[in-house]
PDB file of N, CA, C and O in Angstrom:
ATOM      1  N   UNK A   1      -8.932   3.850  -0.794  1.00  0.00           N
ATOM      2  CA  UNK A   1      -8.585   2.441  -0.777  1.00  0.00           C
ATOM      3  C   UNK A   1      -7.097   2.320  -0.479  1.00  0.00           C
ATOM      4  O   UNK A   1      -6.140   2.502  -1.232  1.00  0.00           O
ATOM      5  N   UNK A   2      -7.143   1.894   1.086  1.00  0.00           N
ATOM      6  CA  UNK A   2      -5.716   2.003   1.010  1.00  0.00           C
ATOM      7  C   UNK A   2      -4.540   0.343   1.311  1.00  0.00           C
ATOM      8  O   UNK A   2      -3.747   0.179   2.239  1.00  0.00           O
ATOM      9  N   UNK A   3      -4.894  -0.742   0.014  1.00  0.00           N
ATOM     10  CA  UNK A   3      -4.614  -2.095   0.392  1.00  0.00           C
ATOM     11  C   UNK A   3      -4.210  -2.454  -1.015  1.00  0.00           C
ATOM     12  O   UNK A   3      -4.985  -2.743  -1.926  1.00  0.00           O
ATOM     13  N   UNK A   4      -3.085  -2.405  -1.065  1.00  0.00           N
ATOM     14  CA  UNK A   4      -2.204  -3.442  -2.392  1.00  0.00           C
ATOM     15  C   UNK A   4      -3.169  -4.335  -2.692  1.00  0.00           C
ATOM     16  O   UNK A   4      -3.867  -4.884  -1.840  1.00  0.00           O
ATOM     17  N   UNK A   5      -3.275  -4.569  -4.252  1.00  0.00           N
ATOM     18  CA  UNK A   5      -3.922  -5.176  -4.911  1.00  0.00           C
ATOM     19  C   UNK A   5      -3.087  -6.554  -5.434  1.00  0.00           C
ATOM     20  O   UNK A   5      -3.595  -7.514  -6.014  1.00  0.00           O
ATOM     21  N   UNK A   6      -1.818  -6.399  -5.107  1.00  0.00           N
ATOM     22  CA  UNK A   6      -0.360  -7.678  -5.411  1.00  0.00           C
ATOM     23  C   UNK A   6      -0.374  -8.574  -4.041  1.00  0.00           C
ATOM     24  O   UNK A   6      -0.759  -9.738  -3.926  1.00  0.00           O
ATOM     25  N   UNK A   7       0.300  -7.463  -2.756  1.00  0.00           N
ATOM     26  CA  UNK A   7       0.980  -7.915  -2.012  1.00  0.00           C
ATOM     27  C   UNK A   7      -0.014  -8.285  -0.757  1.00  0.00           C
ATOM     28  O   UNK A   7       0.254  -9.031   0.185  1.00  0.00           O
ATOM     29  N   UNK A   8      -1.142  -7.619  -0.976  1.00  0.00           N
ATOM     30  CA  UNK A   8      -2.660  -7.414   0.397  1.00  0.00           C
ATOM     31  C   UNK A   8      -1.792  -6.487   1.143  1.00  0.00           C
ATOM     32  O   UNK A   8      -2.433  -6.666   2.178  1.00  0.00           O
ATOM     33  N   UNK A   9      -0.893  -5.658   1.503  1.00  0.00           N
ATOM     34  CA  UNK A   9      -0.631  -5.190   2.138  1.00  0.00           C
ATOM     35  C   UNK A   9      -1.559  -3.417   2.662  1.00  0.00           C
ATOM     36  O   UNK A   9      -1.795  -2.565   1.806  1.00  0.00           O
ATOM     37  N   UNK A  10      -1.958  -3.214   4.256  1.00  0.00           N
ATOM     38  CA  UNK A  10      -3.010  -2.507   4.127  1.00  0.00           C
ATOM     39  C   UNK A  10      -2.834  -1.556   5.543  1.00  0.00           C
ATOM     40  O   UNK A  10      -1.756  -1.335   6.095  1.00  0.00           O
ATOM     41  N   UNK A  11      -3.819  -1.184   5.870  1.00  0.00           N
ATOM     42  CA  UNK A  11      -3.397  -0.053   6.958  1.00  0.00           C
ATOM     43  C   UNK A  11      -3.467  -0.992   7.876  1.00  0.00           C
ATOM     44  O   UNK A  11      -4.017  -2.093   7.926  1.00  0.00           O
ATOM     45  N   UNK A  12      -2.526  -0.095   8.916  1.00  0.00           N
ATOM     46  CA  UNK A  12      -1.958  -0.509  10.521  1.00  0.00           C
ATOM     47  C   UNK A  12      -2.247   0.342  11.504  1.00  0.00           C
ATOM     48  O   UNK A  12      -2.177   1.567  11.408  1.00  0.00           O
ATOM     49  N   UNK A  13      -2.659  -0.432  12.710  1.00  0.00           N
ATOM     50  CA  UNK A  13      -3.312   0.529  13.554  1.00  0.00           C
ATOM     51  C   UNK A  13      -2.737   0.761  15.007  1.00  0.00           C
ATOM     52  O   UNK A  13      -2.889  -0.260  15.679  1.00  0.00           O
ATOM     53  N   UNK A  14      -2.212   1.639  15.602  1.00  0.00           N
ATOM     54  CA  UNK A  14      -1.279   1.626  16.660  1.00  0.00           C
ATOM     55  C   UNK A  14      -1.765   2.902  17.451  1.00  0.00           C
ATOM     56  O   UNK A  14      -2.846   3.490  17.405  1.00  0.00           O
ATOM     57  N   UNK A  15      -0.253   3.227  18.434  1.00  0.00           N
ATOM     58  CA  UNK A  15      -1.184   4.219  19.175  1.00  0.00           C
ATOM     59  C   UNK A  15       0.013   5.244  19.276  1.00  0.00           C
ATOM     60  O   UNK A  15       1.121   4.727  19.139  1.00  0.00           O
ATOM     61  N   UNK A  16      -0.021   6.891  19.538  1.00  0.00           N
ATOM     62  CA  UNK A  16       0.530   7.769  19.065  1.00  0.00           C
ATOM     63  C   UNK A  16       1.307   8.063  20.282  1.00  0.00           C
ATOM     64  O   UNK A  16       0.732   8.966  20.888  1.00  0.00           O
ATOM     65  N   UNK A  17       2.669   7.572  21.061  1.00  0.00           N
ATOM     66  CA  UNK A  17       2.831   7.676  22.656  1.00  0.00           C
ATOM     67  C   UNK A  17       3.455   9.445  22.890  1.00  0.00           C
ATOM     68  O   UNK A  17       4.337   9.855  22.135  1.00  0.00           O
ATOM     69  N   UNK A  18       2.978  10.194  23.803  1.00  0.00           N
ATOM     70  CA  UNK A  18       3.399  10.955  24.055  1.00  0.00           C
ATOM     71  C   UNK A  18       4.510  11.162  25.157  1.00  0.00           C
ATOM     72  O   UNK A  18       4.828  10.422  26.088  1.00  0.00           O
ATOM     73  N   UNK A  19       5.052  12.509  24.738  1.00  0.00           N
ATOM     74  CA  UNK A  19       5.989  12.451  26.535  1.00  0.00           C
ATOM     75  C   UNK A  19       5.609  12.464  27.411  1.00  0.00           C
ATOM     76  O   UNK A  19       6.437  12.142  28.264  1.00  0.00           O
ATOM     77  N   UNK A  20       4.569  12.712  27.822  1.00  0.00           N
ATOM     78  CA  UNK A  20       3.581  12.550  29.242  1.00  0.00           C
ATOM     79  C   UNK A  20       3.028  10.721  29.269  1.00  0.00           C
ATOM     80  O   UNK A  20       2.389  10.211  30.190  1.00  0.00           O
ATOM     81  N   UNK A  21       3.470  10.043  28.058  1.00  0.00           N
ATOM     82  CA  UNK A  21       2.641   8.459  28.003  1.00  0.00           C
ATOM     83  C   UNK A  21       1.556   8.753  27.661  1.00  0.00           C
ATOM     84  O   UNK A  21       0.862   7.782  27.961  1.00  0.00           O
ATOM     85  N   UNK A  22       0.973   9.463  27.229  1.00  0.00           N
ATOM     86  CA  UNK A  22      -0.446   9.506  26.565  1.00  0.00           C
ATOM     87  C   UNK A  22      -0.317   8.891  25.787  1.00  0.00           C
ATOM     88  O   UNK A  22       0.797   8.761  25.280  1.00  0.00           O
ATOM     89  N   UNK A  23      -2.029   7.843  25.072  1.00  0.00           N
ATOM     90  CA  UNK A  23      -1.652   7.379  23.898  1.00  0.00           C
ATOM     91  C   UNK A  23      -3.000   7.400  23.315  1.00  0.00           C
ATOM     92  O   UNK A  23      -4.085   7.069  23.793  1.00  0.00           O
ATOM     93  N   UNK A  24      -2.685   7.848  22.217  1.00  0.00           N
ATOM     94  CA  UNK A  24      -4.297   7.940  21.175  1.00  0.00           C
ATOM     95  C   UNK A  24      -3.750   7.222  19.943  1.00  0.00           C
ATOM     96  O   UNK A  24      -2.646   6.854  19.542  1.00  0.00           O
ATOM     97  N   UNK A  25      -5.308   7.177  19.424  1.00  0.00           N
ATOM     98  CA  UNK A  25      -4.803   6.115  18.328  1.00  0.00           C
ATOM     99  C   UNK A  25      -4.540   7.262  17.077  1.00  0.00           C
ATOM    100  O   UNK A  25      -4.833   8.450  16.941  1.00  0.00           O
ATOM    101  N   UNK A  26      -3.673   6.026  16.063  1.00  0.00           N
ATOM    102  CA  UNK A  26      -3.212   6.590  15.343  1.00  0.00           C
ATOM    103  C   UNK A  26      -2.881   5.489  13.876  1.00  0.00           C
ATOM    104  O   UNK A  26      -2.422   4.435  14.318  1.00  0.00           O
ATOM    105  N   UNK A  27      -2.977   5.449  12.416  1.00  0.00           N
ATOM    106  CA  UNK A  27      -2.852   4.615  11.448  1.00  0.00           C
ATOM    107  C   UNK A  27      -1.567   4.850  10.731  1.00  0.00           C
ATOM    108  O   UNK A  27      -0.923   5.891  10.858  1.00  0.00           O
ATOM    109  N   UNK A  28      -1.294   4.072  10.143  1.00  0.00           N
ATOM    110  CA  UNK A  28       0.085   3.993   9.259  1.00  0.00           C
ATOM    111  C   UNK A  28      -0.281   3.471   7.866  1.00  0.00           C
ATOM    112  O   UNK A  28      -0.292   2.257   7.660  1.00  0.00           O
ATOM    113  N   UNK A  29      -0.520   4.179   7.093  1.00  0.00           N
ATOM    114  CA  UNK A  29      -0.621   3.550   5.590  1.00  0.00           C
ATOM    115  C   UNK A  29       0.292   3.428   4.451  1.00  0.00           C
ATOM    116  O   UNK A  29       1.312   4.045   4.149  1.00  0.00           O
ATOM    117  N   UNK A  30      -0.201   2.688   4.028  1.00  0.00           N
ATOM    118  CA  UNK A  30       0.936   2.067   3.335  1.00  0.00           C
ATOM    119  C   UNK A  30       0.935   3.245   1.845  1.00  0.00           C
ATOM    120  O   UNK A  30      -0.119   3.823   1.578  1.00  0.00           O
ATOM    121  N   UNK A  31       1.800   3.412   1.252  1.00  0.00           N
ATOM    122  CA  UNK A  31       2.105   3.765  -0.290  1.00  0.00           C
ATOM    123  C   UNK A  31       1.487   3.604  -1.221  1.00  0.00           C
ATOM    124  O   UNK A  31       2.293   3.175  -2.047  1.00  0.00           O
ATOM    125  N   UNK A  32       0.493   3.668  -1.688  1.00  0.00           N
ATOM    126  CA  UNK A  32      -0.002   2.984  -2.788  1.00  0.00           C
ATOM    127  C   UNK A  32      -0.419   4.162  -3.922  1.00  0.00           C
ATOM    128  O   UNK A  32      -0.912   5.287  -3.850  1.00  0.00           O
ATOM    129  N   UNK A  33       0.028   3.320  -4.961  1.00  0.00           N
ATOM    130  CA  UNK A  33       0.228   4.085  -6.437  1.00  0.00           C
ATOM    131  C   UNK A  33      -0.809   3.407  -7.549  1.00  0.00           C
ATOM    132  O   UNK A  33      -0.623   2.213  -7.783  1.00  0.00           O
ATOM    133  N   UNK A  34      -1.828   4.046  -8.212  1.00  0.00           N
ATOM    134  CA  UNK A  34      -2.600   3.518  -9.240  1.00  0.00           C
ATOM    135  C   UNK A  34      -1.954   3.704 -10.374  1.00  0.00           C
ATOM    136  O   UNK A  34      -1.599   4.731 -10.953  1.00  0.00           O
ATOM    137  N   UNK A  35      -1.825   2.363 -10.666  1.00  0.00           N
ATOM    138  CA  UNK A  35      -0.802   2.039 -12.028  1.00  0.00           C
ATOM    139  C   UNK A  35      -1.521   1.000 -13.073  1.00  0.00           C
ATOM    140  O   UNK A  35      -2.268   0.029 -12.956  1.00  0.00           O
ATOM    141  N   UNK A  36      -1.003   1.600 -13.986  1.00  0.00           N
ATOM    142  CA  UNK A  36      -1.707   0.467 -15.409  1.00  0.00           C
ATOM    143  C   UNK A  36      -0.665  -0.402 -15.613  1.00  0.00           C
ATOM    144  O   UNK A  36       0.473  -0.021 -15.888  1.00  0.00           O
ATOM    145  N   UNK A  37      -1.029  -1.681 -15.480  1.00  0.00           N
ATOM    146  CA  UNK A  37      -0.401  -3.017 -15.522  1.00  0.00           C
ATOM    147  C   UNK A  37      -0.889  -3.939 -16.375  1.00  0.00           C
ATOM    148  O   UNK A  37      -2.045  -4.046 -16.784  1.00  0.00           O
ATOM    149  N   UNK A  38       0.370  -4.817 -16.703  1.00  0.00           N
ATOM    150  CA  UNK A  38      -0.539  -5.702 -17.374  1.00  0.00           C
ATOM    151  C   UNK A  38      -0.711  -7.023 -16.253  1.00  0.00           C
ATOM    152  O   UNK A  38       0.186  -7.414 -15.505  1.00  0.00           O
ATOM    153  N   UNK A  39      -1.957  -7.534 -16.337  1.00  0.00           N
ATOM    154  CA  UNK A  39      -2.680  -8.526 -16.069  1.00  0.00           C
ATOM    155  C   UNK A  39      -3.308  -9.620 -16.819  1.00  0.00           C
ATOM    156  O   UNK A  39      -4.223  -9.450 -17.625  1.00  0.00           O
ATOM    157  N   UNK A  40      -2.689 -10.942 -16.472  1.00  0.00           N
ATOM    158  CA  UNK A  40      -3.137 -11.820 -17.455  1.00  0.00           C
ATOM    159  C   UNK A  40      -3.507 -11.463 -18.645  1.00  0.00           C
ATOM    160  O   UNK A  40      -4.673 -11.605 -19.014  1.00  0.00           O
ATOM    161  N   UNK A  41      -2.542 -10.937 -19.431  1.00  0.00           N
ATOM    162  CA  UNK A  41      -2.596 -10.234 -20.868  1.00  0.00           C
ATOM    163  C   UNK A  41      -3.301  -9.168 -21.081  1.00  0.00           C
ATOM    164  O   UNK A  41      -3.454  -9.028 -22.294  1.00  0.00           O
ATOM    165  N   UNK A  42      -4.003  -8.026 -20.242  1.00  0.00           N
ATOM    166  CA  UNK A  42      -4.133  -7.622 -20.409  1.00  0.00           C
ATOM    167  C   UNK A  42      -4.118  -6.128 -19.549  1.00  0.00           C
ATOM    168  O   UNK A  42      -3.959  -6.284 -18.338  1.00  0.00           O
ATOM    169  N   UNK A  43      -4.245  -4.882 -19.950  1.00  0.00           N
ATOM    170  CA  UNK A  43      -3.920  -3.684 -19.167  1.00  0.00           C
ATOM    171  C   UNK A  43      -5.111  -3.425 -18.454  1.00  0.00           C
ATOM    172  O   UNK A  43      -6.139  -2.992 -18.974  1.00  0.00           O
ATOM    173  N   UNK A  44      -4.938  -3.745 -17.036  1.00  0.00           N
ATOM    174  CA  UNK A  44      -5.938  -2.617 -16.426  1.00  0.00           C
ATOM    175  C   UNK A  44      -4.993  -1.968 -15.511  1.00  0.00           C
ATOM    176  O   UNK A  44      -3.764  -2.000 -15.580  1.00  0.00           O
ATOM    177  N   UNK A  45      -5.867  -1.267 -14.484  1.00  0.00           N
ATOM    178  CA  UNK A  45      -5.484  -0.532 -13.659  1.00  0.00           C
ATOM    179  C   UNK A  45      -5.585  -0.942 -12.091  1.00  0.00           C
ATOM    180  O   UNK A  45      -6.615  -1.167 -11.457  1.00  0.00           O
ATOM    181  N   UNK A  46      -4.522  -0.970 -11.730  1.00  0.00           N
ATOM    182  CA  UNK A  46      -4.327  -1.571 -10.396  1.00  0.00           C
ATOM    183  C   UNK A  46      -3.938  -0.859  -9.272  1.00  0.00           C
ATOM    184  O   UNK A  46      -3.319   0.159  -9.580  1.00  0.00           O
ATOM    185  N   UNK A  47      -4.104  -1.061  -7.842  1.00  0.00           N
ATOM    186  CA  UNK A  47      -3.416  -0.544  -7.018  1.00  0.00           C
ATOM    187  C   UNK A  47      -2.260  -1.045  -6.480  1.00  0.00           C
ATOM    188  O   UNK A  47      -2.677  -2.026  -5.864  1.00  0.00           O
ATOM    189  N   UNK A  48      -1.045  -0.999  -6.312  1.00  0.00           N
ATOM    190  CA  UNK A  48      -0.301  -1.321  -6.060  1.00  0.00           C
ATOM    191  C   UNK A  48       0.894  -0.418  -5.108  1.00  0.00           C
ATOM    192  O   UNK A  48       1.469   0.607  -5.474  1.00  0.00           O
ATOM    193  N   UNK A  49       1.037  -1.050  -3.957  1.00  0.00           N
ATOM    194  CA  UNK A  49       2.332  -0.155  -3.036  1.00  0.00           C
ATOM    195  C   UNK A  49       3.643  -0.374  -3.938  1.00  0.00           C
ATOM    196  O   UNK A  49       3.854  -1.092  -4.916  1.00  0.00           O
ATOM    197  N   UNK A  50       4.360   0.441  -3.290  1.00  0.00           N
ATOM    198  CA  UNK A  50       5.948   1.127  -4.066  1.00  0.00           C
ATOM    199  C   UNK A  50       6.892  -0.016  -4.112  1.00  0.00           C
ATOM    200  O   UNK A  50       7.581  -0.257  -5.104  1.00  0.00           O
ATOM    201  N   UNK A  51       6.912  -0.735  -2.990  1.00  0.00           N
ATOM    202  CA  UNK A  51       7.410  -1.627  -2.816  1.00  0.00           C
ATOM    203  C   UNK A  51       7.456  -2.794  -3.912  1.00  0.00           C
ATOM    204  O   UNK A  51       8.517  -3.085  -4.463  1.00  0.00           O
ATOM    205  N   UNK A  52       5.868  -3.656  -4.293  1.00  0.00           N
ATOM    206  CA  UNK A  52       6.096  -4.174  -5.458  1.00  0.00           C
ATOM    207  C   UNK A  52       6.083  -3.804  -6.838  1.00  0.00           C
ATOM    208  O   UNK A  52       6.084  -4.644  -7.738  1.00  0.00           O
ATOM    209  N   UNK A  53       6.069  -2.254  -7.080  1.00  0.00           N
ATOM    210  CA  UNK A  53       6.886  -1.749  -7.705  1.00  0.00           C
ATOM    211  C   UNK A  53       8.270  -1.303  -8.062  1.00  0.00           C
ATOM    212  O   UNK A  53       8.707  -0.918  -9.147  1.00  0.00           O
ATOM    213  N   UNK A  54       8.965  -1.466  -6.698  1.00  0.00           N
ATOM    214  CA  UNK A  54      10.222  -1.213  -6.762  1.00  0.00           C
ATOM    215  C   UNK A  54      10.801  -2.591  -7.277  1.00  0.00           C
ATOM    216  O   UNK A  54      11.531  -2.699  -8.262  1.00  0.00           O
ATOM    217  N   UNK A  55      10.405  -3.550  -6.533  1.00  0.00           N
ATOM    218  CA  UNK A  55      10.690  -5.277  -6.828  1.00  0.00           C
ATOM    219  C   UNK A  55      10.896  -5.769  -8.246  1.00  0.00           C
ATOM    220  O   UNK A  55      11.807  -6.425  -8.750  1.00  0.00           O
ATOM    221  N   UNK A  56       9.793  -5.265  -8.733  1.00  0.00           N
ATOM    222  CA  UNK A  56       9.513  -5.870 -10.023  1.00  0.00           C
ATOM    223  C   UNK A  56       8.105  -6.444 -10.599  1.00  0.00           C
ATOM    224  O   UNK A  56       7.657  -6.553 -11.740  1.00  0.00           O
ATOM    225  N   UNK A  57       7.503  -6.830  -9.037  1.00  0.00           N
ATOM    226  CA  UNK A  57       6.362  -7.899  -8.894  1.00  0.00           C
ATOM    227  C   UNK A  57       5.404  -7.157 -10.182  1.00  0.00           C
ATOM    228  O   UNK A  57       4.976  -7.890 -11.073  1.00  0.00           O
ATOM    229  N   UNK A  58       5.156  -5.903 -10.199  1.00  0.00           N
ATOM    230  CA  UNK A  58       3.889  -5.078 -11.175  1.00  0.00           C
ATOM    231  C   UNK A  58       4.878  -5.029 -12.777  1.00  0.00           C
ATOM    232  O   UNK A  58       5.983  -4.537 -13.008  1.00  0.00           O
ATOM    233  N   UNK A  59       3.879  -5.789 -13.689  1.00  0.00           N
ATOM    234  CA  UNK A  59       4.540  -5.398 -14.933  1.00  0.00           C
ATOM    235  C   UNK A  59       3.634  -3.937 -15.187  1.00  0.00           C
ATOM    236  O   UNK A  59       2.436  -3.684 -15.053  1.00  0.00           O
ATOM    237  N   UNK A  60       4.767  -3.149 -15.604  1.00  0.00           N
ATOM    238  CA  UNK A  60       3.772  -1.605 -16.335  1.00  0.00           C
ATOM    239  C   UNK A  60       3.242  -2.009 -17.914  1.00  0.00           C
ATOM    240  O   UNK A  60       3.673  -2.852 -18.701  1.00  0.00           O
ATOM    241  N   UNK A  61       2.501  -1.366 -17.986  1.00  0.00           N
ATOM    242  CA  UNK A  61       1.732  -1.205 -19.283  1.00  0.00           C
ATOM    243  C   UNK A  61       2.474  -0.291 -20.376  1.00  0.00           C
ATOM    244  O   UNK A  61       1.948  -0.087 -21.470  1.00  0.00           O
TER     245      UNK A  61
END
């Protein structure tokens, strides 16, 4: 599962260019860390990228 559970943030899909210009595909995923948070009072477990962890947005448990 690779899609923030805060921010929706999720995989990206592009293409891999070579020195000849070749291009195959290729994904970019995002960071994501399973963390125990609290949620509307209470702790579960969430997915969340680094980012709204770095922010602040995820309270930890």
């Amino acid at each position: 599962m690779a899609k923030c559970d805060i921010c929706g943030k999720g995989v990206v899909f592009g293409h891999n260019v070579s020195h000849s210009n070749r291009k195959t595909n290729r994904t970019w995923k995002p960071n994501i860390r399973k963390v125990k948070a609290v949620v509307n009072g209470t702790h579960t477990t969430v997915h969340a990228c680094t980012r709204c962890l770095r922010s602040g947005k995820v309270e930890r448990a």
